[in-house]
TORKOL-4160 file (C-alpha; in steps of 0.2 Angstrom, whole numbers, padded with zeros to 4 digits, m for minus):
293
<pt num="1" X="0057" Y="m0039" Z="m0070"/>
<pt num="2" X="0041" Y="m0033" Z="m0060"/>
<pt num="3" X="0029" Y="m0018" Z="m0059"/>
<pt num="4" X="0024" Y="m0012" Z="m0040"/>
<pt num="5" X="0008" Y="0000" Z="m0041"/>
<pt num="6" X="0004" Y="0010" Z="m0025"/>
<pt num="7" X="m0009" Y="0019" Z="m0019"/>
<pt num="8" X="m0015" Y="0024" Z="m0003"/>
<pt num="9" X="m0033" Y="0027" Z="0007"/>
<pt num="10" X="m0037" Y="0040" Z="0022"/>
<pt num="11" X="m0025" Y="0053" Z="0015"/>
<pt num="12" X="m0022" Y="0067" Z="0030"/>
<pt num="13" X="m0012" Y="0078" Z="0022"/>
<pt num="14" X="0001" Y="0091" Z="0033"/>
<pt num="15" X="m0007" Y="0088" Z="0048"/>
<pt num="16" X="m0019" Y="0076" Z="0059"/>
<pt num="17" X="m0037" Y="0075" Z="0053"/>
<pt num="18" X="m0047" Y="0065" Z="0066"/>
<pt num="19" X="m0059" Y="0061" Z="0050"/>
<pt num="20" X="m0045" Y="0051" Z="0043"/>
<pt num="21" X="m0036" Y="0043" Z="0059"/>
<pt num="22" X="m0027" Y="0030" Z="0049"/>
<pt num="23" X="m0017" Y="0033" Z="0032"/>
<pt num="24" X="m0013" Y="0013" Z="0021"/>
<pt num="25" X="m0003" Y="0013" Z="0006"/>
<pt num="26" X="m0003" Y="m0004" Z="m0003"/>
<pt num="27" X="0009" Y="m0010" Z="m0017"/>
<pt num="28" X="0000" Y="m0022" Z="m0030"/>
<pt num="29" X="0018" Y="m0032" Z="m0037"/>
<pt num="30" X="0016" Y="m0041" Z="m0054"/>
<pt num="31" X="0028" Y="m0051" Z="m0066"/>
<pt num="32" X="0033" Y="m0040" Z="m0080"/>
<pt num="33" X="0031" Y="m0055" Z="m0091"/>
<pt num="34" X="0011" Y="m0059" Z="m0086"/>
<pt num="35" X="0009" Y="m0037" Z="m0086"/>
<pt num="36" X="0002" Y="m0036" Z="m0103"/>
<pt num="37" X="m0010" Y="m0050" Z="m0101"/>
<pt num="38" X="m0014" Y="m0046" Z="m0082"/>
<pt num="39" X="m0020" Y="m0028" Z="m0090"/>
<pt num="40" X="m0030" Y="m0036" Z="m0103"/>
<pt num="41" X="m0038" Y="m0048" Z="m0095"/>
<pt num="42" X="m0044" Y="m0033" Z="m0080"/>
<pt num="43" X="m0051" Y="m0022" Z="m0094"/>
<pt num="44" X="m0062" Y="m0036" Z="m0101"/>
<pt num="45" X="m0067" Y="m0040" Z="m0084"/>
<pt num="46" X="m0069" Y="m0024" Z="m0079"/>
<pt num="47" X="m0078" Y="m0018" Z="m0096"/>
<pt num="48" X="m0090" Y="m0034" Z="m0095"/>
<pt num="49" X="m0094" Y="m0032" Z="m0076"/>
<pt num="50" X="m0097" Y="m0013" Z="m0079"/>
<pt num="51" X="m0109" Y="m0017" Z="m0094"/>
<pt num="52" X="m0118" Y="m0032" Z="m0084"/>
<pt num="53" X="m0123" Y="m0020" Z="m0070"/>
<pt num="54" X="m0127" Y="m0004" Z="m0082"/>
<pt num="55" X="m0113" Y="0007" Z="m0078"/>
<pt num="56" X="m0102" Y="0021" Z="m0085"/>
<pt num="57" X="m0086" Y="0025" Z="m0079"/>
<pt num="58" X="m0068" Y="0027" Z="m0086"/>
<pt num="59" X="m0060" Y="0026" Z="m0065"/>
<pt num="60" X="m0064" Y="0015" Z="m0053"/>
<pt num="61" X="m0066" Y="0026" Z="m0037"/>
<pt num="62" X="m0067" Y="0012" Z="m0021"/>
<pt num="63" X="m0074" Y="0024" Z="m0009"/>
<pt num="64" X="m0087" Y="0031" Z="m0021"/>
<pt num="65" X="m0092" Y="0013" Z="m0027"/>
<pt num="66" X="m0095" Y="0008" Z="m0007"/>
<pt num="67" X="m0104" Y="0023" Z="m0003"/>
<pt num="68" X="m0115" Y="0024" Z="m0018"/>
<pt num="69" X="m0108" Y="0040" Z="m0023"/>
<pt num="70" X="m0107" Y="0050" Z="m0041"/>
<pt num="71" X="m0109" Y="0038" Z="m0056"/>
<pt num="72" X="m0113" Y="0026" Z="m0042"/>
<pt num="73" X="m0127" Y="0034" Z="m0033"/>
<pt num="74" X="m0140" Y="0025" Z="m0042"/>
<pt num="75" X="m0131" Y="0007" Z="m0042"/>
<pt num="76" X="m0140" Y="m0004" Z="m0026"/>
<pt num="77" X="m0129" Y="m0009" Z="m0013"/>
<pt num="78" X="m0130" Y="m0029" Z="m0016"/>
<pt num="79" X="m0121" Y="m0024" Z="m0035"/>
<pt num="80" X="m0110" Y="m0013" Z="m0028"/>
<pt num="81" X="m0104" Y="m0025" Z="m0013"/>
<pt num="82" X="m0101" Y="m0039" Z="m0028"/>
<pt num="83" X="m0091" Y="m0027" Z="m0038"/>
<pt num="84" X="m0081" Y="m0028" Z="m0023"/>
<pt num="85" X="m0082" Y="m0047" Z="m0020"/>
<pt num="86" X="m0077" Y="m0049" Z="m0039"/>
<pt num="87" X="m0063" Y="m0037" Z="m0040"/>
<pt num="88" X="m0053" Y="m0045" Z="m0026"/>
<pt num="89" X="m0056" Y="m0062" Z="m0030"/>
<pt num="90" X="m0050" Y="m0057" Z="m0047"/>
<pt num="91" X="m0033" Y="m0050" Z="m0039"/>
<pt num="92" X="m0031" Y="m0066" Z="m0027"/>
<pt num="93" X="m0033" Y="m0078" Z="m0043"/>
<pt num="94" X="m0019" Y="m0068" Z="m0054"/>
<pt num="95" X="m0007" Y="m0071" Z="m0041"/>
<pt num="96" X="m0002" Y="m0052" Z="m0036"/>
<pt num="97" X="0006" Y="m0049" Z="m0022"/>
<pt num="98" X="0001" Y="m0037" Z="m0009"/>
<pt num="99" X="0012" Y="m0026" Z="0001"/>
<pt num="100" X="0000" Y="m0017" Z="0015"/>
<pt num="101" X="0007" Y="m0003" Z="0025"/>
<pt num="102" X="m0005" Y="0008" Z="0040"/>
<pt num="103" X="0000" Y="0021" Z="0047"/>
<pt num="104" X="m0005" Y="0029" Z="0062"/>
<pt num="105" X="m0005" Y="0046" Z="0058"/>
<pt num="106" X="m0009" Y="0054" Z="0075"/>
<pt num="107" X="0006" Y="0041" Z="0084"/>
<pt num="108" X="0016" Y="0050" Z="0067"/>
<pt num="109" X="0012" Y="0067" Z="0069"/>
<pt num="110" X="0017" Y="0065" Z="0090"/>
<pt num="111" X="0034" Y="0058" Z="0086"/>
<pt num="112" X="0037" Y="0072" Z="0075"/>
<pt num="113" X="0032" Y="0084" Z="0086"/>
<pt num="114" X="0046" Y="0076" Z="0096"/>
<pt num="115" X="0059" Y="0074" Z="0082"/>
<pt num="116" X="0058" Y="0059" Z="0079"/>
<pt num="117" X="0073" Y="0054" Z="0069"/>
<pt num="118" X="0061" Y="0046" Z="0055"/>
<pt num="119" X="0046" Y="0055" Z="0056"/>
<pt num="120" X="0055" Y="0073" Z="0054"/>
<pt num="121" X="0066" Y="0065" Z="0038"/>
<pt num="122" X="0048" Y="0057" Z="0029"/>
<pt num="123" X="0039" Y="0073" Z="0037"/>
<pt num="124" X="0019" Y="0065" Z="0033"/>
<pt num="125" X="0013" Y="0048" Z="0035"/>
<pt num="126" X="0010" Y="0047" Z="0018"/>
<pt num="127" X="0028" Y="0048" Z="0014"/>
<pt num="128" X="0033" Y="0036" Z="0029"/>
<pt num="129" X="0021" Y="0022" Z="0021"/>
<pt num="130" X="0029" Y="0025" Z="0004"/>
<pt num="131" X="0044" Y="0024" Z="0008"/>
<pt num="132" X="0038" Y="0009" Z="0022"/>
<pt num="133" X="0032" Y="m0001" Z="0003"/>
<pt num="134" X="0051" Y="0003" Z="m0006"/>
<pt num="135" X="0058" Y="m0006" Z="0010"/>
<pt num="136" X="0048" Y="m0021" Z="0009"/>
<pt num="137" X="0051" Y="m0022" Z="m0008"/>
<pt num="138" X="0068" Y="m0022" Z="m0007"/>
<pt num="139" X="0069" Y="m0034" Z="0006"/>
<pt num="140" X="0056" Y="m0046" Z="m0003"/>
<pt num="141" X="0067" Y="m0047" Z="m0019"/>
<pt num="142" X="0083" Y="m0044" Z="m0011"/>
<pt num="143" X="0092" Y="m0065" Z="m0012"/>
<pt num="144" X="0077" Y="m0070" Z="m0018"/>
<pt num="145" X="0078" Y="m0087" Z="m0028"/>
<pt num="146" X="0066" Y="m0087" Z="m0041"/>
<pt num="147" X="0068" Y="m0067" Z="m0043"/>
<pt num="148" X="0066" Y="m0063" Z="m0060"/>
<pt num="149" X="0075" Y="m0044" Z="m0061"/>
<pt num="150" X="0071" Y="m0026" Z="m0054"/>
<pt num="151" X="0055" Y="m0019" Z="m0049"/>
<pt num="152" X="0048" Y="m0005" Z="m0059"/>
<pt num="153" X="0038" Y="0005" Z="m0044"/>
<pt num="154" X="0023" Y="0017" Z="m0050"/>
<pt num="155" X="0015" Y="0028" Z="m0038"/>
<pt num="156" X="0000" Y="0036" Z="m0039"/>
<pt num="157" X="0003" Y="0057" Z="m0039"/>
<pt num="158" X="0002" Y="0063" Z="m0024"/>
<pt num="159" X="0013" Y="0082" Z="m0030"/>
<pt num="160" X="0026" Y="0089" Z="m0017"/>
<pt num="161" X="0024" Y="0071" Z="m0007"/>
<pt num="162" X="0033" Y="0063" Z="m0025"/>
<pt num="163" X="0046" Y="0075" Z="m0024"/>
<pt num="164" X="0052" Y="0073" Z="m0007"/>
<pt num="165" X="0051" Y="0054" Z="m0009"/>
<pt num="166" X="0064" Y="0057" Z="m0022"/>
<pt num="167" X="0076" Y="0066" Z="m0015"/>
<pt num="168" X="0074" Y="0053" Z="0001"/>
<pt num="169" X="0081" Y="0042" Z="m0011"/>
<pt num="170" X="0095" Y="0051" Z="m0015"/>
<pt num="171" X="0101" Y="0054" Z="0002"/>
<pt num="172" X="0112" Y="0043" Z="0012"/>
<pt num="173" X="0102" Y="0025" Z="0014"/>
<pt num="174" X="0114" Y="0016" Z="0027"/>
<pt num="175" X="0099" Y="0018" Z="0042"/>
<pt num="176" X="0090" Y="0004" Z="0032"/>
<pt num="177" X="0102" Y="m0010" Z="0031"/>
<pt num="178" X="0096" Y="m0018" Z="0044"/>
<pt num="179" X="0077" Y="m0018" Z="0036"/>
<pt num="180" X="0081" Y="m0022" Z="0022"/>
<pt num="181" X="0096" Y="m0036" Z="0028"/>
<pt num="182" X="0106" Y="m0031" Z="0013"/>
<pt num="183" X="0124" Y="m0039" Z="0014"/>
<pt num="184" X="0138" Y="m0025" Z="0009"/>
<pt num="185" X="0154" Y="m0033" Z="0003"/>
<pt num="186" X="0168" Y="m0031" Z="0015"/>
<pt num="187" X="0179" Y="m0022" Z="m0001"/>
<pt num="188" X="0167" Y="m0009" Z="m0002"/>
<pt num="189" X="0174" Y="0005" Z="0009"/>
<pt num="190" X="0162" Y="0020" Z="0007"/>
<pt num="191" X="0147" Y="0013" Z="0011"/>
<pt num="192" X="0137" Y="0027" Z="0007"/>
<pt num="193" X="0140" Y="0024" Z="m0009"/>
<pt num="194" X="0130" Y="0007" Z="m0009"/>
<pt num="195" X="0114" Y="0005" Z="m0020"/>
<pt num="196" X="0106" Y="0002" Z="m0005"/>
<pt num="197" X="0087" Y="m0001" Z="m0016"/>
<pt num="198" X="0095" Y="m0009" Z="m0029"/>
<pt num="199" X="0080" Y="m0021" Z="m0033"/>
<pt num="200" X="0071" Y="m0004" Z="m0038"/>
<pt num="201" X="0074" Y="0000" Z="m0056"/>
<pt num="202" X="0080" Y="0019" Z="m0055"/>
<pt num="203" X="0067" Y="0031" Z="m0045"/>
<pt num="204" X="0048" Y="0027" Z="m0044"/>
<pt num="205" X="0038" Y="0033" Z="m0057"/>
<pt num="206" X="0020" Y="0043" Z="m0056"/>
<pt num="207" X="0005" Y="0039" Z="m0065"/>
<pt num="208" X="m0013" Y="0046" Z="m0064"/>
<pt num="209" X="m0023" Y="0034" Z="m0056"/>
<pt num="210" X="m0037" Y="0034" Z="m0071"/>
<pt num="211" X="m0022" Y="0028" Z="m0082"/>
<pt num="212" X="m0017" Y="0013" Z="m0072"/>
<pt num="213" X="m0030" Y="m0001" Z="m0068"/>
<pt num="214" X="m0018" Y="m0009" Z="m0056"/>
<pt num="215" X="m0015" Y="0008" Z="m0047"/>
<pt num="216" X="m0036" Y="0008" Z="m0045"/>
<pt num="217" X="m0033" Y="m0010" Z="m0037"/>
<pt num="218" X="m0021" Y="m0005" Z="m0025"/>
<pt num="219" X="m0035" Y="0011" Z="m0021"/>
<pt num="220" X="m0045" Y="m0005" Z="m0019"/>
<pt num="221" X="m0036" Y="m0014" Z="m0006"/>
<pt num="222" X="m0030" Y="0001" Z="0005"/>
<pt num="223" X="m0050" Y="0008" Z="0003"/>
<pt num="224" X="m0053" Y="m0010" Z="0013"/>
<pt num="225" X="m0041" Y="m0010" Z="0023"/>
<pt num="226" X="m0041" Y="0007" Z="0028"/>
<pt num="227" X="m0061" Y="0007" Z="0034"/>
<pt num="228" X="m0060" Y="m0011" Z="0042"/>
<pt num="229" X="m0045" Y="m0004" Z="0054"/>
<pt num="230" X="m0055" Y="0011" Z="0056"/>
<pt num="231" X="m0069" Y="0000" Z="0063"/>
<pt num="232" X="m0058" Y="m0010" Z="0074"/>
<pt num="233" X="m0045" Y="0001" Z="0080"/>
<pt num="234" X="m0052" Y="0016" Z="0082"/>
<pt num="235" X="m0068" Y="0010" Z="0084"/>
<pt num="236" X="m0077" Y="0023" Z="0072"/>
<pt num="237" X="m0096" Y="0023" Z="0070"/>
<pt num="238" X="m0103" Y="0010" Z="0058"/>
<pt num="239" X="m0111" Y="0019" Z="0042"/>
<pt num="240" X="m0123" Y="0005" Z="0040"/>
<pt num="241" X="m0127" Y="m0010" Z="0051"/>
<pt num="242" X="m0118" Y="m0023" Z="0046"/>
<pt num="243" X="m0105" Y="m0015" Z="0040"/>
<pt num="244" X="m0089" Y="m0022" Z="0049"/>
<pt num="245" X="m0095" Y="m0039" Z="0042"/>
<pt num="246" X="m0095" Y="m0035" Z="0025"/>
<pt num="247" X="m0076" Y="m0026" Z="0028"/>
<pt num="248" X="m0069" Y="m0041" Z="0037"/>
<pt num="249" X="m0075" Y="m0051" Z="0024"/>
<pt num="250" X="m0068" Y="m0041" Z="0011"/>
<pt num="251" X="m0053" Y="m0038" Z="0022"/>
<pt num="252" X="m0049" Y="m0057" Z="0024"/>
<pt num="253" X="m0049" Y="m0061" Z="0009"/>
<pt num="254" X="m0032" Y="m0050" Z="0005"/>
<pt num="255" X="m0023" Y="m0059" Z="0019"/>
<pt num="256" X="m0020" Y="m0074" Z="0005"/>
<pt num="257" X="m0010" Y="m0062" Z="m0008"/>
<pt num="258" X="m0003" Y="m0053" Z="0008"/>
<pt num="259" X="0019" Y="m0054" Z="0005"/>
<pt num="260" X="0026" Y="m0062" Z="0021"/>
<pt num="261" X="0024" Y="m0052" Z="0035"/>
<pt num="262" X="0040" Y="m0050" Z="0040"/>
<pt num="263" X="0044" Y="m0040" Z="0024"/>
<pt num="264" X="0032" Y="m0027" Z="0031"/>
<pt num="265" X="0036" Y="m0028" Z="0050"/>
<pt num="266" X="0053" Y="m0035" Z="0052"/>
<pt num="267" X="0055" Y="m0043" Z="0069"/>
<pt num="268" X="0074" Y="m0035" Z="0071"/>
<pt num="269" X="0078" Y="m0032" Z="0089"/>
<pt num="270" X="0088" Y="m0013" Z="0090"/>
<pt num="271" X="0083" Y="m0008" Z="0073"/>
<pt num="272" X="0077" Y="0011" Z="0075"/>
<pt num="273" X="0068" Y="0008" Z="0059"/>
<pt num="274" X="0061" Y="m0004" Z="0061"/>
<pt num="275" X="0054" Y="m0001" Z="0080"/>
<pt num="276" X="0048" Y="0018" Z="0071"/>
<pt num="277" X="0035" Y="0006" Z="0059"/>
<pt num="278" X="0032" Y="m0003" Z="0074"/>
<pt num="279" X="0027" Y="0011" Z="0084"/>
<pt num="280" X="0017" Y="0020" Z="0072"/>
<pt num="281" X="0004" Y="0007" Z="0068"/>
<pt num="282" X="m0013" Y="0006" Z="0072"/>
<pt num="283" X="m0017" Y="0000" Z="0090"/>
<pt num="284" X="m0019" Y="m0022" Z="0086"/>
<pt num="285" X="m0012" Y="m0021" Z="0071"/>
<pt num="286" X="0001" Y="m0031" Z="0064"/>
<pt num="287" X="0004" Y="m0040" Z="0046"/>
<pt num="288" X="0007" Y="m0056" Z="0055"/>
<pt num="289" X="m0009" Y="m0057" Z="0065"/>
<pt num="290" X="m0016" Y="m0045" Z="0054"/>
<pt num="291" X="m0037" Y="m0049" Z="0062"/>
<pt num="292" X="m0038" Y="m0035" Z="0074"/>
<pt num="293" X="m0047" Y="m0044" Z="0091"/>
């Protein structure tokens, strides 16, 4: 069995917000089995690196540890760029897995102003990228050879966006075959019927992010990923001067716990799915690629 944690960065709400152009939501995946000690061993860490650098707080907050805000505020930026550095090296040597889903959320907000099929059924990019993480799981796990059983998936709250992902899930699911490449046995004749995410244990759960330390990595990576495509691809003003530096370093470093791109992206001509993920990512972005040039 495995746990999925998601979380996402450069939330826009109902509506475009030029202040947060681009919307990630990244999925941390981990063995059931290694759970326990994966939580144990990020509290030490965590609690020791917190203690080594004098500081007090119960929720890791990415956005207000790079900016220096809050409890923050007082911390200098070489310490607070090494809690970054440390954090996701600590993810890279546990052997988590990394689902990373962008969306461009003024490219979504066009093509539901046009009806898109897709983007009037997930109705905000949230909800498109969460739904965007549930499709790559599926496909990762799906025929897998060393998968080890379901996938438990915990979201971060995000109110009425939960709630509509749940009753997505209880619609019809036979637009996403083709994403997912699941096989439907010919004897089956009402396909609707099929448990098309049937390497998701039941419906995703939600969990306040203060009570999950693997939900506050994932806040982590799409934080990163989610200001270093800001800098590239919309080419937003630097809030310091070497700023894009530091992100890209940061940022390639999550490319070597990245699942395989195609997971994320398939490459399946005549999939209207698949082209509508396609089409709604930031402008030089792909997962296979992933450096924006």
């Amino acid at each position: 069995m495995y746990f999925c944690y998601v979380d996402e960065s450069g939330h826009c709400g109902t509506k475009y917000d030029a202040n947060q152009p681009v919307e990630v939501l990244v999925g941390v995946v981990s063995d059931a089995s290694k759970i326990h000690k994966t939580n144990r061993e990020h509290s030490n860490f965590l609690r020791n690196l917190l203690i080594k650098h004098g500081i007090d707080v119960s929720e890791l907050k990415s956005a207000q540890i790079f900016r220096g805000r809050k409890e923050w505020s007082s911390i200098d930026s070489a310490v607070r760029k090494q809690v970054f550095t440390d954090l996701l090296k600590w993810v890279n040597e546990r052997s988590c897995k990394l689902i990373v889903c962008p969306i461009h959320s003024e490219k979504y907000f066009e093509l539901k102003k046009d009806n898109n099929e897709f983007a009037t059924k997930f109705h905000y990019p949230y909800e498109a990228g969460a739904f965007n993480i549930l499709l790559s799981l599926q496909r990762l796990k799906y025929g897998s050879h060393n998968n080890k059983g379901k996938t438990i998936v915990i979201f971060d709250e995000e109110g009425e966006h939960d709630k509509r992902l749940i009753r997505l899930l209880s619609e019809d699911l036979s637009y996403t075959d083709n994403f997912t490449q699941i096989k439907i046995p010919k004897r089956i004749k009402k396909k609707h019927e099929v448990e098309r995410f049937c390497q998701i244990i039941d419906i995703p759960f939600f969990s306040k992010s203060e009570h999950s330390q693997l939900i506050q990595i994932a806040d982590l990576v799409a934080f990163v990923v989610s200001r270093y495509i800001q800098l590239k691809s919309f080419n937003i003003q630097p809030s310091f001067e070497d700023e894009l530096e530091v992100m890209e370093g940061f940022y390639l470093g999550i490319k070597d716990s990245l699942v395989p791109a195609a997971h994320i992206n398939p490459p399946i001509k005549g999939d209207t799915l698949a082209a509508f993920y396609q089409e709604i990512r930031p402008v030089g972005w792909t997962p296979q690629k992933w450096i924006i040039k």
